[in-house]
Every structure is written in C-alpha cells, then in structure tokens.
C-alpha positions in Angstrom: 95.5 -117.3 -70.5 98.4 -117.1 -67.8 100.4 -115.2 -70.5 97.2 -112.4 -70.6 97.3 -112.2 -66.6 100.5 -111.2 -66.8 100.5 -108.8 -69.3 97.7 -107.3 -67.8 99.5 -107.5 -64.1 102.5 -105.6 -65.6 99.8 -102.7 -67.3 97.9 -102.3 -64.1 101.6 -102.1 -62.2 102.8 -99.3 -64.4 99.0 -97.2 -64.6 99.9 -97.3 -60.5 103.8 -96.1 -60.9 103.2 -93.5 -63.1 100.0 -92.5 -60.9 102.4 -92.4 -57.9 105.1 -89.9 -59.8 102.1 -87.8 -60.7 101.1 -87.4 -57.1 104.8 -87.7 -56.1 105.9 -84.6 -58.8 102.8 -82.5 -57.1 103.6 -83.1 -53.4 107.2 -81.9 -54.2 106.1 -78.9 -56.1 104.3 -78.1 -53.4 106.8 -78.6 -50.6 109.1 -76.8 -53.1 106.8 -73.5 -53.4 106.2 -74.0 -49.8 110.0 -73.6 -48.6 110.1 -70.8 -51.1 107.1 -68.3 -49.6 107.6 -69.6 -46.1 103.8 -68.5 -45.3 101.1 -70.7 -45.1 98.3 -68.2 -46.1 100.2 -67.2 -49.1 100.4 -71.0 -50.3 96.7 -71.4 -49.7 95.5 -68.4 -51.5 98.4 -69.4 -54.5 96.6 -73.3 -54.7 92.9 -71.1 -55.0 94.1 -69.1 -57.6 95.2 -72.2 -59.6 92.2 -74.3 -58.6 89.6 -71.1 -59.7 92.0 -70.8 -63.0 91.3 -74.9 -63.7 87.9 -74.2 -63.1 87.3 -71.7 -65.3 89.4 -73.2 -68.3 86.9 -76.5 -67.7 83.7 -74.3 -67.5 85.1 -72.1 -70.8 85.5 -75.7 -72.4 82.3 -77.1 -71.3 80.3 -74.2 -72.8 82.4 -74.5 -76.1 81.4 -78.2 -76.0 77.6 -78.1 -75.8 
C-alpha cells in the first residue's frame, strides 16, 4: 500500500512538471514574439488570429465527428 502512494506521488509530481513546462514554453513564446513586434495591439490581434484558427479546426472536427 505505501509502495502504491508513492508511485502514485511521483505520477501526480511529474503530470504537474510537465504541466508547468507547457505553461512555462507558452509564456516564453509569448514574451519572445512580444520583444520581437514591440506593439502590444499587434500581439493581441496575432493571439486572436491563433485563438479563431483553434476554434475553427475544433468546430471543423466536431462537425466531422457527429
């Protein structure tokens, strides 16, 4: 039983350290892009078009789907 708790202690550790690089990876792409364009408005209207793009690739494979 204490062998299980710490088997599943070290999965739930590593589901949060690779969660963290995910989130980590983004936040730097975006500082990254940011330091690039140098304009705010530019950066917002660049995370829309990627957000509308996901969007519409979920809604194409949702229709597919059903």
């Amino acid at each position: 039983m204490k062998i299980q708790m710490h088997v599943f202690n070290f999965i739930n550790y590593t589901n949060i350290m690779t969660y963290y690089l995910k989130v980590f990876s983004i936040v730097k792409w975006f500082i990254e892009v940011y330091i690039r364009i140098g304009n705010y408005q530019e950066l917002i209207n660049i995370i829309y078009r990627q957000v509308d793009k996901f969007l519409l690739i979920r809604k194409a494979t949702e229709s597919t789907t059903t």
